[in-house]
C-alpha positions as CSV (number, residue, x, y, z in Angstrom):
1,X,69.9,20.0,-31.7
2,X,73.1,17.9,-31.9
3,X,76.2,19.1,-31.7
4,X,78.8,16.5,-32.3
5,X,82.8,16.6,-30.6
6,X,84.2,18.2,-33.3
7,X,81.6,21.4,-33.5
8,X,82.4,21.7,-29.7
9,X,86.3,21.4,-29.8
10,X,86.0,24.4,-32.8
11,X,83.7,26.2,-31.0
12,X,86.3,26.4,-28.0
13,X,89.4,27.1,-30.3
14,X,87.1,29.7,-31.5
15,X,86.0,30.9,-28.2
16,X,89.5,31.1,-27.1
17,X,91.2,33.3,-29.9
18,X,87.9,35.9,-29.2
19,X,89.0,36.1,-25.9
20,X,92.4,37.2,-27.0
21,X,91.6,39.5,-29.3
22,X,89.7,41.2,-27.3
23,X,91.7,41.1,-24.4
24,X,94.6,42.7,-26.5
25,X,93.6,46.2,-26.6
26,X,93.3,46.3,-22.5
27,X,97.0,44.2,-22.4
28,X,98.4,47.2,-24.7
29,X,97.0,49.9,-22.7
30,X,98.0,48.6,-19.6
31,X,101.6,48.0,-20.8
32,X,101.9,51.0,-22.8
33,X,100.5,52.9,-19.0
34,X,103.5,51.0,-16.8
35,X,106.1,51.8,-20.0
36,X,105.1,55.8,-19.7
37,X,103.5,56.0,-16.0
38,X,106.6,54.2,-14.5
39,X,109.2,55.0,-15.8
40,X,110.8,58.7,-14.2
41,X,113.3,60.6,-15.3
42,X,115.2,64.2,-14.3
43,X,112.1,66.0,-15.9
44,X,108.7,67.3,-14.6
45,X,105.4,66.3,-15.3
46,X,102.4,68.6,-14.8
47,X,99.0,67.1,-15.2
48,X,96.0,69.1,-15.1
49,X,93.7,67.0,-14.1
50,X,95.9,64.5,-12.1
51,X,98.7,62.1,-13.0
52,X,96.9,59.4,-15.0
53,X,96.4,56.1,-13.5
54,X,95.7,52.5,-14.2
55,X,92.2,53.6,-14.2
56,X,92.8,55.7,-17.8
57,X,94.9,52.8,-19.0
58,X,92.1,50.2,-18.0
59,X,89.0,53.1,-19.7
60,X,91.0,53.3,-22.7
61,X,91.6,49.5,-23.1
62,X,88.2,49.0,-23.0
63,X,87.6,51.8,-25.4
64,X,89.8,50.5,-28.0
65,X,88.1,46.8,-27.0
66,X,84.4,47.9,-28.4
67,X,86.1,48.8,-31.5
68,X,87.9,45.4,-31.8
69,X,84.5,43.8,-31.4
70,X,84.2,43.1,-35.3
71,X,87.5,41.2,-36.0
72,X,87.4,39.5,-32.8
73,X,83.8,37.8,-34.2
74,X,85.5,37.8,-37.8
75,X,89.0,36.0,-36.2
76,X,86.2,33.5,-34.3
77,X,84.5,32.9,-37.5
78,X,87.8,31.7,-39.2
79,X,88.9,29.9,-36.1
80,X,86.0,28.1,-36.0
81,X,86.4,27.2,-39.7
82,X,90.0,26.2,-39.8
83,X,89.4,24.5,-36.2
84,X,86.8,21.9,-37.7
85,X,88.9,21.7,-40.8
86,X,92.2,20.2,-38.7
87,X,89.8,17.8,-36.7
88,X,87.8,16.4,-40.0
89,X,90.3,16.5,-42.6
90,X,93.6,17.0,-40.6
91,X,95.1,19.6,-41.7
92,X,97.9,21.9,-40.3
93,X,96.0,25.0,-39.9
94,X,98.7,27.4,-41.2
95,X,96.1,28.8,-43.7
96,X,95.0,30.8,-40.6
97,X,98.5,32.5,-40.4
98,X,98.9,32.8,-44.2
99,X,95.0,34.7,-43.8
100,X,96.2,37.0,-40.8
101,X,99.8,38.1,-42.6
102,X,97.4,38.6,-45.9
103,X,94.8,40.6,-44.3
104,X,97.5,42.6,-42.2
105,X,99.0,43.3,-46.0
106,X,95.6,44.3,-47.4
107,X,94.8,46.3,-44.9
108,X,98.1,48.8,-44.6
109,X,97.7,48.4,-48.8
110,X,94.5,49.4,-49.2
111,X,94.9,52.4,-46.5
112,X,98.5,54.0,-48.0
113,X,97.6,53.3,-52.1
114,X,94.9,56.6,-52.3
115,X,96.9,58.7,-50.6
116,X,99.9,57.9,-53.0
117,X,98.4,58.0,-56.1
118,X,97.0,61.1,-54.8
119,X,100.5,62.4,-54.1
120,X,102.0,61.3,-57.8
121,X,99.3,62.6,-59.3
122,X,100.5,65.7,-57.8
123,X,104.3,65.5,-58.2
124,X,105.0,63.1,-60.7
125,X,108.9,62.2,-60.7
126,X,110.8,59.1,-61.3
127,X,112.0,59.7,-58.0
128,X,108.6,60.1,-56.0
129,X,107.2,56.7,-58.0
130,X,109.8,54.6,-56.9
131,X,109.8,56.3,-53.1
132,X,106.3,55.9,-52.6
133,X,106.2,52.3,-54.0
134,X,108.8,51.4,-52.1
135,X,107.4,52.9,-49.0
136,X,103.6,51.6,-49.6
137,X,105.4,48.1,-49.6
138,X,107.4,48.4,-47.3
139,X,104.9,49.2,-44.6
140,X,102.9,46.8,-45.9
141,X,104.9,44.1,-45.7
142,X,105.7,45.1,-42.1
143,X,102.2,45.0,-41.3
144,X,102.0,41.7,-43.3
145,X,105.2,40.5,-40.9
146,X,102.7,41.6,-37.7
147,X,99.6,40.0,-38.8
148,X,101.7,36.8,-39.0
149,X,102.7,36.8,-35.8
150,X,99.3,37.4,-34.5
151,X,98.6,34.7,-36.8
152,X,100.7,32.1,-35.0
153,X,99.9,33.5,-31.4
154,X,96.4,33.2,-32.6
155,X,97.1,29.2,-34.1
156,X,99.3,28.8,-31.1
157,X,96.3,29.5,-28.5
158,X,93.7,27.6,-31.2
159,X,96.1,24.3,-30.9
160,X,96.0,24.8,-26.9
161,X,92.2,24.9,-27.0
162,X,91.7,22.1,-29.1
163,X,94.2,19.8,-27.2
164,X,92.5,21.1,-23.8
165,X,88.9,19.8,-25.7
166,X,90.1,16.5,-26.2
């Protein structure tokens, strides 16, 4: 089977933004371990079963890893798409980051919206609709906001890829 340049190049781009998704969970755990294991103050800490270590950080990062598994191959899918899109057709690629604020939306959307129309089913005031729409959309659109930003890491480390290819 052939493969021709391009196909290759996408398939690094792609390669490369799996890699950091999935590497994201372990960064998270081991900065969220050195932000709460580091830091001391005037108080006392008792652990039962010992003071937790890198060790915990490094089990839960890998933990939350095998559960990223599915949008890292989803997020290698679409790289790989918009990848081969930029090198046959030349576009800018900032679909991707439209896709990734969009999804991040959806998701946070889709998760709050049951549990409010639960709620004003429930307690149906002028004040609680206008509250709980507010709120929906306003944690969605800071999810939205988030997803962005992964978005343009997530271009960012695509364009390095594909330039590294050449």
């Amino acid at each position: 089977m052939v493969v021709d340049v391009a196909t290759r190049r996408a398939n690094k781009a792609a390669l490369a933004n799996l890699a950091v998704i999935m590497a994201m969970p372990m960064l998270l755990a081991i900065v969220g371990w050195s932000l709460t294991g580091r830091i001391q103050n005037s108080s006392v800490r008792v652990y039962s079963n010992g003071d937790p270590g890198i060790g915990d950080a490094i089990a839960t990062g890998l933990i939350a890893a095998v559960f990223c598994t599915p949008v890292a191959a989803f997020v290698a899918w679409r790289t790989h798409v918009h990848a081969l899109r930029r090198l046959t057709d030349g576009t800018g690629g900032w679909q991707g980051v439209a896709e990734a604020a969009g999804i991040g939306f959806g998701i946070v959307l889709l998760t709050l919206l049951p549990n409010f129309l639960i709620y004003l089913l429930t307690a149906p005031s002028p004040v609680t609709v206008y509250a709980g729409i507010g709120a929906v959309f306003l944690y969605s659109s800071i999810a939205g906001l988030i997803g962005a930003l992964l978005g343009l890491v997530l271009r960012l480390t695509a364009l390095v890829a594909l330039r590294l290819g050449a």
